[in-house]
C-alpha positions as a printed Julia matrix, in Angstrom:
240×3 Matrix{Float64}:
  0.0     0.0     0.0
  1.79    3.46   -0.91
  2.4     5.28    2.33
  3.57    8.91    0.93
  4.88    9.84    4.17
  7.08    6.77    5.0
 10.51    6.74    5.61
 11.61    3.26    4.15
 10.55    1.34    1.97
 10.81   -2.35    2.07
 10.33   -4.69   -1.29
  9.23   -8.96   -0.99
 10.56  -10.94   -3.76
  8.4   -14.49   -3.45
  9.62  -18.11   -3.64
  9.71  -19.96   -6.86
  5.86  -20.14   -7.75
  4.52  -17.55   -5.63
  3.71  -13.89   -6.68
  3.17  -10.31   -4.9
 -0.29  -11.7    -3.18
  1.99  -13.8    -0.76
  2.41  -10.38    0.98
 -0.62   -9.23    0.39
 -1.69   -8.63    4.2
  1.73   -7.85    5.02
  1.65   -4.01    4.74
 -0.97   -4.0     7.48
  1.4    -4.84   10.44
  4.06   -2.81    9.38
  4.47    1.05   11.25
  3.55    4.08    9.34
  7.46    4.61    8.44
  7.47    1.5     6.89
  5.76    1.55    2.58
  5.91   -2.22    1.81
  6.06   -3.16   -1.56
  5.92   -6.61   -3.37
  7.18   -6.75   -6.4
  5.27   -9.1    -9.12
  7.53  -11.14  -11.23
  6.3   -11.85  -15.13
  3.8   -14.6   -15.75
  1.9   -14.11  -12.88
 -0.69  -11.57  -11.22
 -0.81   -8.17  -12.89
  1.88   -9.48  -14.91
  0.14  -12.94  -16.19
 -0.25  -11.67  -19.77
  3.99  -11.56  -19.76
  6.23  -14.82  -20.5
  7.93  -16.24  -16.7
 11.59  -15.48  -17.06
 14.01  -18.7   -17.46
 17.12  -16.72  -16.73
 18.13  -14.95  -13.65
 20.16  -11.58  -15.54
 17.31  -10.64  -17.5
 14.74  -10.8   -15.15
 17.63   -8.95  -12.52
 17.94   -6.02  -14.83
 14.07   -6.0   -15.55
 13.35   -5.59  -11.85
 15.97   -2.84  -11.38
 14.89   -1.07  -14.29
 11.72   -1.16  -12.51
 13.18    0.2    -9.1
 15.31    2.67   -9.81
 12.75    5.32   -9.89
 11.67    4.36   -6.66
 14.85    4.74   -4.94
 14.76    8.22   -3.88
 14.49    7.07    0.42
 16.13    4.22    2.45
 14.63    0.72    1.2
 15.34   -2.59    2.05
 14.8    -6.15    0.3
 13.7    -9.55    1.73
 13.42  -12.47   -0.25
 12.4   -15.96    0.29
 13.5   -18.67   -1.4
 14.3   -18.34   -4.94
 13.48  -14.72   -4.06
 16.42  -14.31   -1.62
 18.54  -15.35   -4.58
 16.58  -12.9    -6.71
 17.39  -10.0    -4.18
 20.77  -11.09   -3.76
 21.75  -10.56   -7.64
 19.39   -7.3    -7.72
 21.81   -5.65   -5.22
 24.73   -6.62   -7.17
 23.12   -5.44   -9.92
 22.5    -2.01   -8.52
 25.87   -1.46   -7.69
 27.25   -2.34  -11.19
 24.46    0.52  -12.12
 25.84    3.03   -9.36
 22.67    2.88   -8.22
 21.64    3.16   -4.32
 22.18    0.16   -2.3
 19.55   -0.85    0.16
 20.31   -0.44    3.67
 19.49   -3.93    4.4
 19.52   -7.01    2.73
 17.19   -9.59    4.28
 17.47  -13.65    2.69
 15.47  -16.16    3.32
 15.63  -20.17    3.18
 18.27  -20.29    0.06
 21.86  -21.68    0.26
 24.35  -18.96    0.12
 25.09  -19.02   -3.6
 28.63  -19.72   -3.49
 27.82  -23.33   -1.7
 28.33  -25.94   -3.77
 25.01  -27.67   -4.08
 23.93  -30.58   -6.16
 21.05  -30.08   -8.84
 18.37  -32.62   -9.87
 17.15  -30.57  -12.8
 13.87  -30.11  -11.72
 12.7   -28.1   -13.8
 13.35  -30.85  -16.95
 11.41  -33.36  -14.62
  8.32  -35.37  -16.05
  4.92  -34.18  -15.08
  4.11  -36.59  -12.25
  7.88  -36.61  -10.84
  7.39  -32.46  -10.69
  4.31  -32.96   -9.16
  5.99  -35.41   -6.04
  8.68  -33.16   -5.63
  6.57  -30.26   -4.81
  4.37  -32.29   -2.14
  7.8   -33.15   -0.33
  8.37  -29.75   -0.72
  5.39  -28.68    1.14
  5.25  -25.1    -0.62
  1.86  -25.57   -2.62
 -1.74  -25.89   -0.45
 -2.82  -30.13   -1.4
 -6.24  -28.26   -2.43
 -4.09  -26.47   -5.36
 -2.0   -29.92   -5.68
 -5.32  -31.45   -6.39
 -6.63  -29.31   -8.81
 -5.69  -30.34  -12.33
 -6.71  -27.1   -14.22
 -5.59  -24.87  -11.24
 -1.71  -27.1   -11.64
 -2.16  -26.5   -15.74
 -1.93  -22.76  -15.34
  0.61  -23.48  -12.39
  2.78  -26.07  -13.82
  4.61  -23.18  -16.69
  5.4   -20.73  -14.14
  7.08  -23.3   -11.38
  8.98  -24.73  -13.88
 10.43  -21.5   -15.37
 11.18  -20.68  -12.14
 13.19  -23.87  -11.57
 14.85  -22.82  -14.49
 16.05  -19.78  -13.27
 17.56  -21.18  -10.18
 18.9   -24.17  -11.99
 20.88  -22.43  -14.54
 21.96  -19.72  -12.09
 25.53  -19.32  -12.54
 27.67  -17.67   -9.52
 30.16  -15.25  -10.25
 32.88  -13.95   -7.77
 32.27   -9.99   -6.71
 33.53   -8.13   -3.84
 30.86   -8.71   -1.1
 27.89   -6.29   -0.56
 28.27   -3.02    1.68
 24.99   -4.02    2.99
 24.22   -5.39    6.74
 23.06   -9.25    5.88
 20.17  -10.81    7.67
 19.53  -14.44    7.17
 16.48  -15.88    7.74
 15.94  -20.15    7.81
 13.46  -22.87    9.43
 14.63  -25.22   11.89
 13.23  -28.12   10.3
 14.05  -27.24    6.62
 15.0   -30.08    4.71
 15.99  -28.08    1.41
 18.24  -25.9     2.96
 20.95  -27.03    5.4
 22.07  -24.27    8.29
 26.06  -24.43    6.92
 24.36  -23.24    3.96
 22.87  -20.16    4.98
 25.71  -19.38    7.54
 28.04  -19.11    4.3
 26.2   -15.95    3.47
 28.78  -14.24    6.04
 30.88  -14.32    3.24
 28.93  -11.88    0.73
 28.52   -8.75    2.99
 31.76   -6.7     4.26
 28.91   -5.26    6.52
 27.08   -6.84   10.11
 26.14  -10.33    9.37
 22.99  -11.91   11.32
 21.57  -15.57   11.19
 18.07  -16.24   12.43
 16.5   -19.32   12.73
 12.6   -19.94   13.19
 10.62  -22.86   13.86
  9.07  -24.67   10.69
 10.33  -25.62    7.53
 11.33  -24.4     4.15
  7.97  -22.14    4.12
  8.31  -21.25    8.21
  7.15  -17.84    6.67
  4.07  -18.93    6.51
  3.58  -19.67   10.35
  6.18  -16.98   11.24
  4.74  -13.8     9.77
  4.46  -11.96   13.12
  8.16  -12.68   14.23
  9.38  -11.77   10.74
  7.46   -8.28   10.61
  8.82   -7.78   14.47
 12.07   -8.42   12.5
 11.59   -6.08   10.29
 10.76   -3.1    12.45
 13.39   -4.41   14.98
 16.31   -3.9    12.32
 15.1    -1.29   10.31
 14.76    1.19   13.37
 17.23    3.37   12.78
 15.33    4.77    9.57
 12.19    4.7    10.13
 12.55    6.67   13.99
  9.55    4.15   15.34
Protein backbone atom coordinates (compact mmCIF):
# COMPACT_ATOMS: atom_id res chain seq x y z
CA UNK A 1 0.00 0.00 0.00
CA UNK A 2 1.79 3.46 -0.91
CA UNK A 3 2.40 5.28 2.33
CA UNK A 4 3.57 8.91 0.93
CA UNK A 5 4.88 9.84 4.17
CA UNK A 6 7.08 6.77 5.00
CA UNK A 7 10.51 6.74 5.61
CA UNK A 8 11.61 3.26 4.15
CA UNK A 9 10.55 1.34 1.97
CA UNK A 10 10.81 -2.35 2.07
CA UNK A 11 10.33 -4.69 -1.29
CA UNK A 12 9.23 -8.96 -0.99
CA UNK A 13 10.56 -10.94 -3.76
CA UNK A 14 8.40 -14.49 -3.45
CA UNK A 15 9.62 -18.11 -3.64
CA UNK A 16 9.71 -19.96 -6.86
CA UNK A 17 5.86 -20.14 -7.75
CA UNK A 18 4.52 -17.55 -5.63
CA UNK A 19 3.71 -13.89 -6.68
CA UNK A 20 3.17 -10.31 -4.90
CA UNK A 21 -0.29 -11.70 -3.18
CA UNK A 22 1.99 -13.80 -0.76
CA UNK A 23 2.41 -10.38 0.98
CA UNK A 24 -0.62 -9.23 0.39
CA UNK A 25 -1.69 -8.63 4.20
CA UNK A 26 1.73 -7.85 5.02
CA UNK A 27 1.65 -4.01 4.74
CA UNK A 28 -0.97 -4.00 7.48
CA UNK A 29 1.40 -4.84 10.44
CA UNK A 30 4.06 -2.81 9.38
CA UNK A 31 4.47 1.05 11.25
CA UNK A 32 3.55 4.08 9.34
CA UNK A 33 7.46 4.61 8.44
CA UNK A 34 7.47 1.50 6.89
CA UNK A 35 5.76 1.55 2.58
CA UNK A 36 5.91 -2.22 1.81
CA UNK A 37 6.06 -3.16 -1.56
CA UNK A 38 5.92 -6.61 -3.37
CA UNK A 39 7.18 -6.75 -6.40
CA UNK A 40 5.27 -9.10 -9.12
CA UNK A 41 7.53 -11.14 -11.23
CA UNK A 42 6.30 -11.85 -15.13
CA UNK A 43 3.80 -14.60 -15.75
CA UNK A 44 1.90 -14.11 -12.88
CA UNK A 45 -0.69 -11.57 -11.22
CA UNK A 46 -0.81 -8.17 -12.89
CA UNK A 47 1.88 -9.48 -14.91
CA UNK A 48 0.14 -12.94 -16.19
CA UNK A 49 -0.25 -11.67 -19.77
CA UNK A 50 3.99 -11.56 -19.76
CA UNK A 51 6.23 -14.82 -20.50
CA UNK A 52 7.93 -16.24 -16.70
CA UNK A 53 11.59 -15.48 -17.06
CA UNK A 54 14.01 -18.70 -17.46
CA UNK A 55 17.12 -16.72 -16.73
CA UNK A 56 18.13 -14.95 -13.65
CA UNK A 57 20.16 -11.58 -15.54
CA UNK A 58 17.31 -10.64 -17.50
CA UNK A 59 14.74 -10.80 -15.15
CA UNK A 60 17.63 -8.95 -12.52
CA UNK A 61 17.94 -6.02 -14.83
CA UNK A 62 14.07 -6.00 -15.55
CA UNK A 63 13.35 -5.59 -11.85
CA UNK A 64 15.97 -2.84 -11.38
CA UNK A 65 14.89 -1.07 -14.29
CA UNK A 66 11.72 -1.16 -12.51
CA UNK A 67 13.18 0.20 -9.10
CA UNK A 68 15.31 2.67 -9.81
CA UNK A 69 12.75 5.32 -9.89
CA UNK A 70 11.67 4.36 -6.66
CA UNK A 71 14.85 4.74 -4.94
CA UNK A 72 14.76 8.22 -3.88
CA UNK A 73 14.49 7.07 0.42
CA UNK A 74 16.13 4.22 2.45
CA UNK A 75 14.63 0.72 1.20
CA UNK A 76 15.34 -2.59 2.05
CA UNK A 77 14.80 -6.15 0.30
CA UNK A 78 13.70 -9.55 1.73
CA UNK A 79 13.42 -12.47 -0.25
CA UNK A 80 12.40 -15.96 0.29
CA UNK A 81 13.50 -18.67 -1.40
CA UNK A 82 14.30 -18.34 -4.94
CA UNK A 83 13.48 -14.72 -4.06
CA UNK A 84 16.42 -14.31 -1.62
CA UNK A 85 18.54 -15.35 -4.58
CA UNK A 86 16.58 -12.90 -6.71
CA UNK A 87 17.39 -10.00 -4.18
CA UNK A 88 20.77 -11.09 -3.76
CA UNK A 89 21.75 -10.56 -7.64
CA UNK A 90 19.39 -7.30 -7.72
CA UNK A 91 21.81 -5.65 -5.22
CA UNK A 92 24.73 -6.62 -7.17
CA UNK A 93 23.12 -5.44 -9.92
CA UNK A 94 22.50 -2.01 -8.52
CA UNK A 95 25.87 -1.46 -7.69
CA UNK A 96 27.25 -2.34 -11.19
CA UNK A 97 24.46 0.52 -12.12
CA UNK A 98 25.84 3.03 -9.36
CA UNK A 99 22.67 2.88 -8.22
CA UNK A 100 21.64 3.16 -4.32
CA UNK A 101 22.18 0.16 -2.30
CA UNK A 102 19.55 -0.85 0.16
CA UNK A 103 20.31 -0.44 3.67
CA UNK A 104 19.49 -3.93 4.40
CA UNK A 105 19.52 -7.01 2.73
CA UNK A 106 17.19 -9.59 4.28
CA UNK A 107 17.47 -13.65 2.69
CA UNK A 108 15.47 -16.16 3.32
CA UNK A 109 15.63 -20.17 3.18
CA UNK A 110 18.27 -20.29 0.06
CA UNK A 111 21.86 -21.68 0.26
CA UNK A 112 24.35 -18.96 0.12
CA UNK A 113 25.09 -19.02 -3.60
CA UNK A 114 28.63 -19.72 -3.49
CA UNK A 115 27.82 -23.33 -1.70
CA UNK A 116 28.33 -25.94 -3.77
CA UNK A 117 25.01 -27.67 -4.08
CA UNK A 118 23.93 -30.58 -6.16
CA UNK A 119 21.05 -30.08 -8.84
CA UNK A 120 18.37 -32.62 -9.87
CA UNK A 121 17.15 -30.57 -12.80
CA UNK A 122 13.87 -30.11 -11.72
CA UNK A 123 12.70 -28.10 -13.80
CA UNK A 124 13.35 -30.85 -16.95
CA UNK A 125 11.41 -33.36 -14.62
CA UNK A 126 8.32 -35.37 -16.05
CA UNK A 127 4.92 -34.18 -15.08
CA UNK A 128 4.11 -36.59 -12.25
CA UNK A 129 7.88 -36.61 -10.84
CA UNK A 130 7.39 -32.46 -10.69
CA UNK A 131 4.31 -32.96 -9.16
CA UNK A 132 5.99 -35.41 -6.04
CA UNK A 133 8.68 -33.16 -5.63
CA UNK A 134 6.57 -30.26 -4.81
CA UNK A 135 4.37 -32.29 -2.14
CA UNK A 136 7.80 -33.15 -0.33
CA UNK A 137 8.37 -29.75 -0.72
CA UNK A 138 5.39 -28.68 1.14
CA UNK A 139 5.25 -25.10 -0.62
CA UNK A 140 1.86 -25.57 -2.62
CA UNK A 141 -1.74 -25.89 -0.45
CA UNK A 142 -2.82 -30.13 -1.40
CA UNK A 143 -6.24 -28.26 -2.43
CA UNK A 144 -4.09 -26.47 -5.36
CA UNK A 145 -2.00 -29.92 -5.68
CA UNK A 146 -5.32 -31.45 -6.39
CA UNK A 147 -6.63 -29.31 -8.81
CA UNK A 148 -5.69 -30.34 -12.33
CA UNK A 149 -6.71 -27.10 -14.22
CA UNK A 150 -5.59 -24.87 -11.24
CA UNK A 151 -1.71 -27.10 -11.64
CA UNK A 152 -2.16 -26.50 -15.74
CA UNK A 153 -1.93 -22.76 -15.34
CA UNK A 154 0.61 -23.48 -12.39
CA UNK A 155 2.78 -26.07 -13.82
CA UNK A 156 4.61 -23.18 -16.69
CA UNK A 157 5.40 -20.73 -14.14
CA UNK A 158 7.08 -23.30 -11.38
CA UNK A 159 8.98 -24.73 -13.88
CA UNK A 160 10.43 -21.50 -15.37
CA UNK A 161 11.18 -20.68 -12.14
CA UNK A 162 13.19 -23.87 -11.57
CA UNK A 163 14.85 -22.82 -14.49
CA UNK A 164 16.05 -19.78 -13.27
CA UNK A 165 17.56 -21.18 -10.18
CA UNK A 166 18.90 -24.17 -11.99
CA UNK A 167 20.88 -22.43 -14.54
CA UNK A 168 21.96 -19.72 -12.09
CA UNK A 169 25.53 -19.32 -12.54
CA UNK A 170 27.67 -17.67 -9.52
CA UNK A 171 30.16 -15.25 -10.25
CA UNK A 172 32.88 -13.95 -7.77
CA UNK A 173 32.27 -9.99 -6.71
CA UNK A 174 33.53 -8.13 -3.84
CA UNK A 175 30.86 -8.71 -1.10
CA UNK A 176 27.89 -6.29 -0.56
CA UNK A 177 28.27 -3.02 1.68
CA UNK A 178 24.99 -4.02 2.99
CA UNK A 179 24.22 -5.39 6.74
CA UNK A 180 23.06 -9.25 5.88
CA UNK A 181 20.17 -10.81 7.67
CA UNK A 182 19.53 -14.44 7.17
CA UNK A 183 16.48 -15.88 7.74
CA UNK A 184 15.94 -20.15 7.81
CA UNK A 185 13.46 -22.87 9.43
CA UNK A 186 14.63 -25.22 11.89
CA UNK A 187 13.23 -28.12 10.30
CA UNK A 188 14.05 -27.24 6.62
CA UNK A 189 15.00 -30.08 4.71
CA UNK A 190 15.99 -28.08 1.41
CA UNK A 191 18.24 -25.90 2.96
CA UNK A 192 20.95 -27.03 5.40
CA UNK A 193 22.07 -24.27 8.29
CA UNK A 194 26.06 -24.43 6.92
CA UNK A 195 24.36 -23.24 3.96
CA UNK A 196 22.87 -20.16 4.98
CA UNK A 197 25.71 -19.38 7.54
CA UNK A 198 28.04 -19.11 4.30
CA UNK A 199 26.20 -15.95 3.47
CA UNK A 200 28.78 -14.24 6.04
CA UNK A 201 30.88 -14.32 3.24
CA UNK A 202 28.93 -11.88 0.73
CA UNK A 203 28.52 -8.75 2.99
CA UNK A 204 31.76 -6.70 4.26
CA UNK A 205 28.91 -5.26 6.52
CA UNK A 206 27.08 -6.84 10.11
CA UNK A 207 26.14 -10.33 9.37
CA UNK A 208 22.99 -11.91 11.32
CA UNK A 209 21.57 -15.57 11.19
CA UNK A 210 18.07 -16.24 12.43
CA UNK A 211 16.50 -19.32 12.73
CA UNK A 212 12.60 -19.94 13.19
CA UNK A 213 10.62 -22.86 13.86
CA UNK A 214 9.07 -24.67 10.69
CA UNK A 215 10.33 -25.62 7.53
CA UNK A 216 11.33 -24.40 4.15
CA UNK A 217 7.97 -22.14 4.12
CA UNK A 218 8.31 -21.25 8.21
CA UNK A 219 7.15 -17.84 6.67
CA UNK A 220 4.07 -18.93 6.51
CA UNK A 221 3.58 -19.67 10.35
CA UNK A 222 6.18 -16.98 11.24
CA UNK A 223 4.74 -13.80 9.77
CA UNK A 224 4.46 -11.96 13.12
CA UNK A 225 8.16 -12.68 14.23
CA UNK A 226 9.38 -11.77 10.74
CA UNK A 227 7.46 -8.28 10.61
CA UNK A 228 8.82 -7.78 14.47
CA UNK A 229 12.07 -8.42 12.50
CA UNK A 230 11.59 -6.08 10.29
CA UNK A 231 10.76 -3.10 12.45
CA UNK A 232 13.39 -4.41 14.98
CA UNK A 233 16.31 -3.90 12.32
CA UNK A 234 15.10 -1.29 10.31
CA UNK A 235 14.76 1.19 13.37
CA UNK A 236 17.23 3.37 12.78
CA UNK A 237 15.33 4.77 9.57
CA UNK A 238 12.19 4.70 10.13
CA UNK A 239 12.55 6.67 13.99
CA UNK A 240 9.55 4.15 15.34
Amino acid sequence: MPRPGARVRLFFLPFAGGGASVFRTWHRDLPETVEGCALELPGRGARIRELPSLRLEPLVQGLADTLEPLLDRPFALFGHSMGGLISFELVRELRRRHAPLPCHLFISAFAAPQHSRWSPQVHLMSNEAFLQFLVRLEGTPPEVLASPGLMDMLMPIIRADWAVIESYTYRREPPLPVPLTVLGGEDDKAVARVALEEWAEQTRESFALKMFPGGHFFLRTNAEPLLQLFRQVLQPWTGS
